[in-house]
Jmol script that loads the backbone (N, CA, C; Angstrom):
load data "model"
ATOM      1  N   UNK A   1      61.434 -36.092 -29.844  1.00  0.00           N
ATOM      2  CA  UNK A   1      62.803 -36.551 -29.930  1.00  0.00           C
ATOM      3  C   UNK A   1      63.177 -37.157 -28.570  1.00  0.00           C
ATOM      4  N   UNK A   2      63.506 -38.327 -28.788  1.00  0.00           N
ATOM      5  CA  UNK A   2      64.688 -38.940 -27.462  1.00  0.00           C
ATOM      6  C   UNK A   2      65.605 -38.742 -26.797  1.00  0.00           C
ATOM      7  N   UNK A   3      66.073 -38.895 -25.730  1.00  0.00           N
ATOM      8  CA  UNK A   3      67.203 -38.321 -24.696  1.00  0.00           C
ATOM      9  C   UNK A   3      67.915 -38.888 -25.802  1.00  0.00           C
ATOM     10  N   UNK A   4      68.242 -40.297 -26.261  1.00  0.00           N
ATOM     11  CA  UNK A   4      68.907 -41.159 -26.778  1.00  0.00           C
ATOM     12  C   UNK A   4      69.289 -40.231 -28.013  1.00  0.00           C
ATOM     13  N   UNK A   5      68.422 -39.719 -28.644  1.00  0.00           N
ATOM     14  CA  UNK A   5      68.972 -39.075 -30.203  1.00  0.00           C
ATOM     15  C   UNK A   5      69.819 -37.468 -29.908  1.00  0.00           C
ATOM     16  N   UNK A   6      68.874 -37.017 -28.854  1.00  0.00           N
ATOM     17  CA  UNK A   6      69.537 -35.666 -28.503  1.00  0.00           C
ATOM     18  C   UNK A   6      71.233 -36.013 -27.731  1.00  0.00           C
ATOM     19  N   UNK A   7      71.652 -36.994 -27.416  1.00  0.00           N
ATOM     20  CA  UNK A   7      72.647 -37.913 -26.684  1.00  0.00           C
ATOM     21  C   UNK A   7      73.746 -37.481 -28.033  1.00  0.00           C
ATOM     22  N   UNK A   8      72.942 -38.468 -29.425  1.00  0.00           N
ATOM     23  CA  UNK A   8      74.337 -39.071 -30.283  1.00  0.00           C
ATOM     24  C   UNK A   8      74.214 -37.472 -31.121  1.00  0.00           C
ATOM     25  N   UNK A   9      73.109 -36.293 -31.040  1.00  0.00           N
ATOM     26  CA  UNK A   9      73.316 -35.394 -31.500  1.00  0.00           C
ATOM     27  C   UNK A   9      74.426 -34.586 -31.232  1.00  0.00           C
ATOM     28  N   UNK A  10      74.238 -34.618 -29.683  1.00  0.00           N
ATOM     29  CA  UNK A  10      75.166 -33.056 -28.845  1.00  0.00           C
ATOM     30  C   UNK A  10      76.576 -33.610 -28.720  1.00  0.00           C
ATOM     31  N   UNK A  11      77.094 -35.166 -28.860  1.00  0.00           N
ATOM     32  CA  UNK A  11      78.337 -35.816 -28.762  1.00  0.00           C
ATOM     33  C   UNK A  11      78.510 -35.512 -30.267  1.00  0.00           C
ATOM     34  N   UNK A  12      78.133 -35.836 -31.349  1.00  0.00           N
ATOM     35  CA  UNK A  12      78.603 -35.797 -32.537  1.00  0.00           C
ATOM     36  C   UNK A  12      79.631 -34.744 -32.709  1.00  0.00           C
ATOM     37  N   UNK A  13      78.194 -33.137 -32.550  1.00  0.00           N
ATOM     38  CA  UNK A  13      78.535 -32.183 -32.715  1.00  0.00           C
ATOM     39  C   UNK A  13      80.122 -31.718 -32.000  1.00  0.00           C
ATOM     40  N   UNK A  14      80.134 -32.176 -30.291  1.00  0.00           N
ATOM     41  CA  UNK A  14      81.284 -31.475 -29.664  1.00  0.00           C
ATOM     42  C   UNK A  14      82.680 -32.684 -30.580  1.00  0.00           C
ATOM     43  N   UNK A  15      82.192 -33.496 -30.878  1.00  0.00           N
ATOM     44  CA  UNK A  15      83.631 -34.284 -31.499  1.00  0.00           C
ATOM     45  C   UNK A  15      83.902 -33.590 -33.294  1.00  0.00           C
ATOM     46  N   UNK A  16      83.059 -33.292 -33.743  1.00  0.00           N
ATOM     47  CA  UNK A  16      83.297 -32.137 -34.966  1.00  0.00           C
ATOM     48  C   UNK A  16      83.630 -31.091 -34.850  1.00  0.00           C
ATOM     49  N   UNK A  17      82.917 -30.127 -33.358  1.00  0.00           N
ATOM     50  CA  UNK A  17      83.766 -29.221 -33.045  1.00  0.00           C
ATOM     51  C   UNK A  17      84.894 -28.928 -32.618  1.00  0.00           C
ATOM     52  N   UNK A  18      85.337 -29.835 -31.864  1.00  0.00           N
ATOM     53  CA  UNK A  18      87.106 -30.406 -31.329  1.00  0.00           C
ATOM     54  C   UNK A  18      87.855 -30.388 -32.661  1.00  0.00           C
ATOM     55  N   UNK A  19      87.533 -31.228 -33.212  1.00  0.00           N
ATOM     56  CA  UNK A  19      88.501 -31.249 -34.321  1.00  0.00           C
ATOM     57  C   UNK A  19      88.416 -29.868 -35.234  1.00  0.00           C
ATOM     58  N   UNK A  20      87.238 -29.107 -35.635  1.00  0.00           N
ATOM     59  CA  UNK A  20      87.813 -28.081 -36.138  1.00  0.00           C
ATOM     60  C   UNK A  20      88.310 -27.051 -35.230  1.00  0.00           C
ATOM     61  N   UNK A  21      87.935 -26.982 -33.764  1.00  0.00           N
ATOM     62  CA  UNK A  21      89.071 -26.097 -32.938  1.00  0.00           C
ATOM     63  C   UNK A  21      90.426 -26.175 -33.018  1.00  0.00           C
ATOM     64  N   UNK A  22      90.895 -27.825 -33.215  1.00  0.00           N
ATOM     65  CA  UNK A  22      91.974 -27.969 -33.385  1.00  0.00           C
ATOM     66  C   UNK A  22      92.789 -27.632 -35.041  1.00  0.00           C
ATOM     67  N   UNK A  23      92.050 -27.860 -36.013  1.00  0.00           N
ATOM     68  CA  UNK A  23      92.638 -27.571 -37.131  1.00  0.00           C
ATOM     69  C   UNK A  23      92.301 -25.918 -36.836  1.00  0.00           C
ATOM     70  N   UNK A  24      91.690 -24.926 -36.800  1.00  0.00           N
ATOM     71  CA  UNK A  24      92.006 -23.960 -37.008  1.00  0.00           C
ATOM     72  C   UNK A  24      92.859 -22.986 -35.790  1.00  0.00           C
ATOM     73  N   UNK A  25      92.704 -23.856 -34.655  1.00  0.00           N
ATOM     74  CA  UNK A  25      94.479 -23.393 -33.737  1.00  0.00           C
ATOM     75  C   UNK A  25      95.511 -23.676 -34.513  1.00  0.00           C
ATOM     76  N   UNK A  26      95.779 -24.551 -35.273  1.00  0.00           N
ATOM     77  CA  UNK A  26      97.050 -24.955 -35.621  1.00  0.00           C
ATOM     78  C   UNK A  26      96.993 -26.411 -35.089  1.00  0.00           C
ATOM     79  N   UNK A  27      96.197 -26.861 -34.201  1.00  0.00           N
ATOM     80  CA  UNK A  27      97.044 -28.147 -33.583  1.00  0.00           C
ATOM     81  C   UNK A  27      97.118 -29.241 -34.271  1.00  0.00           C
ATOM     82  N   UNK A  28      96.192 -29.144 -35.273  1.00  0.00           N
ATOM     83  CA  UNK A  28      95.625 -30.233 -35.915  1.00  0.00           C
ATOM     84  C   UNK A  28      95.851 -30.047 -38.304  1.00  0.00           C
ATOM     85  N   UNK A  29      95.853 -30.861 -38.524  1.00  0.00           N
ATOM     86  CA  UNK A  29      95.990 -30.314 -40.035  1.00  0.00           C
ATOM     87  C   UNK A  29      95.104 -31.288 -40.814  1.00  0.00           C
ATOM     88  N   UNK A  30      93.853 -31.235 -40.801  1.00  0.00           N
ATOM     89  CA  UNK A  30      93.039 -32.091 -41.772  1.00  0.00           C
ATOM     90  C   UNK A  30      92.779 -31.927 -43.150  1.00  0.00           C
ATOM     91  N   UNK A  31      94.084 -31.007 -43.657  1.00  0.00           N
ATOM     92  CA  UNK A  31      94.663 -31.177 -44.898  1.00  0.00           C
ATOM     93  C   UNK A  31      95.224 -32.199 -45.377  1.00  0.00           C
ATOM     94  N   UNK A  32      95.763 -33.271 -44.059  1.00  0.00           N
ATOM     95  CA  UNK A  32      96.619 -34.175 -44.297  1.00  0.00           C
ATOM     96  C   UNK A  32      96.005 -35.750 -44.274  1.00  0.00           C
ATOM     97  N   UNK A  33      96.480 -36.600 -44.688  1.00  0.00           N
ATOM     98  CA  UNK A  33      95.584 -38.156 -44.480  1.00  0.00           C
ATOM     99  C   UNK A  33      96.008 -38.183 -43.059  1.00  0.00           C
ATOM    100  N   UNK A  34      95.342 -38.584 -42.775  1.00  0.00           N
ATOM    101  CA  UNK A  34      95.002 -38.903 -40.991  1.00  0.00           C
ATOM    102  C   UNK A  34      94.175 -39.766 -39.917  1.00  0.00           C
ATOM    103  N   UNK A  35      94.400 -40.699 -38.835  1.00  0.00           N
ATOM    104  CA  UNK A  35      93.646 -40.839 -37.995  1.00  0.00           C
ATOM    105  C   UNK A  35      92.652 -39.826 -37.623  1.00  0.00           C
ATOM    106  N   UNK A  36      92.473 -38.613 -37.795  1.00  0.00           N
ATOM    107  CA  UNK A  36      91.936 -37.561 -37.239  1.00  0.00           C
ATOM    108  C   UNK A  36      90.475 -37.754 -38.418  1.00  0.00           C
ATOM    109  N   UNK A  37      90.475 -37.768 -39.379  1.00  0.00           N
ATOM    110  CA  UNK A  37      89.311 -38.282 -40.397  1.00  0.00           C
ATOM    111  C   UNK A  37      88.582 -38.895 -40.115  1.00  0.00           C
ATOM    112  N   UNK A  38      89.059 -40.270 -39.045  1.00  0.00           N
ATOM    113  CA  UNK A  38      88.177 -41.222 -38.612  1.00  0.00           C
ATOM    114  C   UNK A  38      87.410 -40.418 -38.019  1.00  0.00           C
ATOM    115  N   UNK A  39      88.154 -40.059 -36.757  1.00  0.00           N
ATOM    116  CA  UNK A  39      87.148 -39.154 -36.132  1.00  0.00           C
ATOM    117  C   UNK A  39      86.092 -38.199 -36.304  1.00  0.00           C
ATOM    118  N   UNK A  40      86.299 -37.498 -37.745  1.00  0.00           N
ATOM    119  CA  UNK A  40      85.317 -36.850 -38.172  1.00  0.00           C
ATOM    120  C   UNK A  40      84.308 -37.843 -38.181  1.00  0.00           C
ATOM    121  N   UNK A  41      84.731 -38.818 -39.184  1.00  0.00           N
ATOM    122  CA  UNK A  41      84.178 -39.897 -39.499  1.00  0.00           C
ATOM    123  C   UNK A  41      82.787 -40.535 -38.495  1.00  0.00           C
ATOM    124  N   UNK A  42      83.208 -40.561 -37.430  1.00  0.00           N
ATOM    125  CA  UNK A  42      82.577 -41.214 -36.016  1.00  0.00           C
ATOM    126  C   UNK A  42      82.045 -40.141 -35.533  1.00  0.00           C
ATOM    127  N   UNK A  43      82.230 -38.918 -35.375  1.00  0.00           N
ATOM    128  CA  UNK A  43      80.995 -37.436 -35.035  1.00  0.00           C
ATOM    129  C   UNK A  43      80.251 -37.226 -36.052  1.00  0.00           C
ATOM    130  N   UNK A  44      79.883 -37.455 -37.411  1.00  0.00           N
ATOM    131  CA  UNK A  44      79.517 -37.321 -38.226  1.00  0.00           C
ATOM    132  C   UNK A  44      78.262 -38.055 -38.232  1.00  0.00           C
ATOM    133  N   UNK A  45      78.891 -39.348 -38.086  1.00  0.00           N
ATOM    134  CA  UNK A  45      77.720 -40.652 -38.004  1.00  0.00           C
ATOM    135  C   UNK A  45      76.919 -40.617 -36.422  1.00  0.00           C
ATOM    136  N   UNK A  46      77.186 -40.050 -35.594  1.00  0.00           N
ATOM    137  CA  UNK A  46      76.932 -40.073 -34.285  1.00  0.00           C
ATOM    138  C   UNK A  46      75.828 -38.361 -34.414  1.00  0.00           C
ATOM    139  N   UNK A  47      76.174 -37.766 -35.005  1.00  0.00           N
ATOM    140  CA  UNK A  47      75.430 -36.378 -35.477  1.00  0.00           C
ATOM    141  C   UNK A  47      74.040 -36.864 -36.387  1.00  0.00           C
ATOM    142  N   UNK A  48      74.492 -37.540 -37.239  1.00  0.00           N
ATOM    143  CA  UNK A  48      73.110 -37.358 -38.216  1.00  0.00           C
ATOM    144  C   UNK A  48      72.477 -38.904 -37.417  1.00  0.00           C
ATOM    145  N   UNK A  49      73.134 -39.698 -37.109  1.00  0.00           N
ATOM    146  CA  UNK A  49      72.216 -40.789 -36.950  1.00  0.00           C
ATOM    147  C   UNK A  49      70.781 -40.245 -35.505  1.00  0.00           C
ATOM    148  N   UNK A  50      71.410 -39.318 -34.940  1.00  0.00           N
ATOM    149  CA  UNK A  50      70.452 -38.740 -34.067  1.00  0.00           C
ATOM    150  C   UNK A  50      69.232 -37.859 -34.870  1.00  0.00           C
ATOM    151  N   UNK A  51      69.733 -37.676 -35.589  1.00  0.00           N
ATOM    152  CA  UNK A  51      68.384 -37.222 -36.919  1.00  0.00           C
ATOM    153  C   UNK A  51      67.995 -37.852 -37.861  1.00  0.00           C
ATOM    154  N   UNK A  52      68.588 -38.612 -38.342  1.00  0.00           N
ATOM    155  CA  UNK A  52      68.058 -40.012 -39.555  1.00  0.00           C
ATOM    156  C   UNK A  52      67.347 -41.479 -38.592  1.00  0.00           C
ATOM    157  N   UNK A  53      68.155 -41.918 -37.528  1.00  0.00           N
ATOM    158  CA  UNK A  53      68.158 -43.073 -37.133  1.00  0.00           C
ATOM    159  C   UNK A  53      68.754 -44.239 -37.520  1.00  0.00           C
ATOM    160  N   UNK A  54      69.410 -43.693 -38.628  1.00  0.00           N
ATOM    161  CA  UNK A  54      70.510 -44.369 -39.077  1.00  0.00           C
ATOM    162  C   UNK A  54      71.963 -44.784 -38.548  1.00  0.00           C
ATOM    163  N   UNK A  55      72.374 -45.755 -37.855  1.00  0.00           N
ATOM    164  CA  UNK A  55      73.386 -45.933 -37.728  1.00  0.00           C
ATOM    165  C   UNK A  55      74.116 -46.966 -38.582  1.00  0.00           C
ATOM    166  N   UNK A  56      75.336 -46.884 -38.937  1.00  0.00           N
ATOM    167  CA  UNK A  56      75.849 -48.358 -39.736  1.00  0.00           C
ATOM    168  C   UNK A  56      76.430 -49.383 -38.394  1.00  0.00           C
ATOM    169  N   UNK A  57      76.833 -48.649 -37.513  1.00  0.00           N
ATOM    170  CA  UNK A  57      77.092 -49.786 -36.262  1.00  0.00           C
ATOM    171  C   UNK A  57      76.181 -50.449 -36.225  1.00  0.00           C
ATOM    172  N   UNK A  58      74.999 -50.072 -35.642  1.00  0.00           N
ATOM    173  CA  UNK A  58      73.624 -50.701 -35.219  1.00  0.00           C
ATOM    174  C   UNK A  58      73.409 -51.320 -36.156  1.00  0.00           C
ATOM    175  N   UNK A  59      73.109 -51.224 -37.816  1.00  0.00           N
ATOM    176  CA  UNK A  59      72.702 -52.389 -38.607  1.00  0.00           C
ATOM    177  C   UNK A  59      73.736 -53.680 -38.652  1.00  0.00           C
ATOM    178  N   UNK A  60      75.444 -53.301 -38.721  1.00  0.00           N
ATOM    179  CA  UNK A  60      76.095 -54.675 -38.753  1.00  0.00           C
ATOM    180  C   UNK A  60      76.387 -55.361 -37.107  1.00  0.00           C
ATOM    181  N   UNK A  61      75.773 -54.535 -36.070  1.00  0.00           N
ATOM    182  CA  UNK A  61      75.916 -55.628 -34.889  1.00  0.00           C
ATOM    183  C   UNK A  61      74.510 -56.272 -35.069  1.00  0.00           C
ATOM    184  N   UNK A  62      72.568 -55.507 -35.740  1.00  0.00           N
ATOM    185  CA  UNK A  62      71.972 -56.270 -36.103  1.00  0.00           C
ATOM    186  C   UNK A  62      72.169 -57.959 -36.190  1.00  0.00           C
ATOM    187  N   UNK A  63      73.137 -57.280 -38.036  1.00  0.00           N
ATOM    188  CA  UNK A  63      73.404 -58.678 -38.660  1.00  0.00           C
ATOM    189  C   UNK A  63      74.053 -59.157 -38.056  1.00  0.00           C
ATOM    190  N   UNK A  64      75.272 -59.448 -37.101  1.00  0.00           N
ATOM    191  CA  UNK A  64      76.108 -60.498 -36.303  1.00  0.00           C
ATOM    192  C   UNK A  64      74.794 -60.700 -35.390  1.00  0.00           C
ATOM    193  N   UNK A  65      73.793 -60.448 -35.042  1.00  0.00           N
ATOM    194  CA  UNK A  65      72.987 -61.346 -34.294  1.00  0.00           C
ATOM    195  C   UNK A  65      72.871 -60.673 -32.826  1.00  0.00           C
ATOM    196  N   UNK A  66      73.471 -59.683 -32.521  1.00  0.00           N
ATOM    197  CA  UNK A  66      73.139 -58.924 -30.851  1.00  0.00           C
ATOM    198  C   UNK A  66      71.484 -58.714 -30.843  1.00  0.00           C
ATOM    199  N   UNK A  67      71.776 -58.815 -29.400  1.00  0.00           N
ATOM    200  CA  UNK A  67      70.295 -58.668 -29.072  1.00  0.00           C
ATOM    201  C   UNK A  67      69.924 -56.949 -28.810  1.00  0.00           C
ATOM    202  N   UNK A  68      69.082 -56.468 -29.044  1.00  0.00           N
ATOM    203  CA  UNK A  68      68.949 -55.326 -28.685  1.00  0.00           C
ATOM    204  C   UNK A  68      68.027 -55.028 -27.373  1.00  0.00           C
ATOM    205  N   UNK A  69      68.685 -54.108 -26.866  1.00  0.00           N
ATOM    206  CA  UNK A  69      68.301 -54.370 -25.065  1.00  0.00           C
ATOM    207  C   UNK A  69      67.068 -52.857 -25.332  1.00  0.00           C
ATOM    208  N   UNK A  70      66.044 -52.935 -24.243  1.00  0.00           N
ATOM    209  CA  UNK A  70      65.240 -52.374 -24.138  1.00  0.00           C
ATOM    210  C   UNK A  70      65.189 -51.341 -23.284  1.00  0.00           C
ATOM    211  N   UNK A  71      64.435 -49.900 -23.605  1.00  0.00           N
ATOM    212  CA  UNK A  71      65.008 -48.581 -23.170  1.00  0.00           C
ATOM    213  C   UNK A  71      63.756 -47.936 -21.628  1.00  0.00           C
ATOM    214  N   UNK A  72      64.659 -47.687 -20.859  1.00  0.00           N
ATOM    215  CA  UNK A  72      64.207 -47.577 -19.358  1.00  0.00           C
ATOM    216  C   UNK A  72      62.620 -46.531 -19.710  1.00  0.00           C
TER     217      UNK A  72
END
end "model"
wireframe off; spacefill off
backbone 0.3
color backbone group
């Protein structure tokens, strides 16, 4: 495994864990429609893509044509 995957693993995770620290303090209510979903949304994809290699960012900046830069 890669620094790079263990990277979008351990960020995923602390942005899934934030948010359920916050819904179960009270601070947060992801009972409700919310900006806060996205965010699951974006730790979620940042979590598994470090275990699949799947990202959907990475395939549609692919298709717009970015170049992909090469790893130290």
């Amino acid at each position: 495994m890669t620094v790079e995957r263990i990277v979008r693993i351990i960020a995923g995770f602390f942005i899934m864990l934030s948010l359920a620290l916050a819904h179960f303090s009270g601070s947060a209510d992801l009972a409700q429609p919310s900006w806060q979903w996205f965010t699951a949304f974006v730790g979620f994809n940042l979590f598994q893509s470090g275990f699949t290699r799947f990202c959907p960012l990475d395939t549609l900046l692919k298709k717009a044509g970015v170049k992909q830069g090469c790893s130290l």
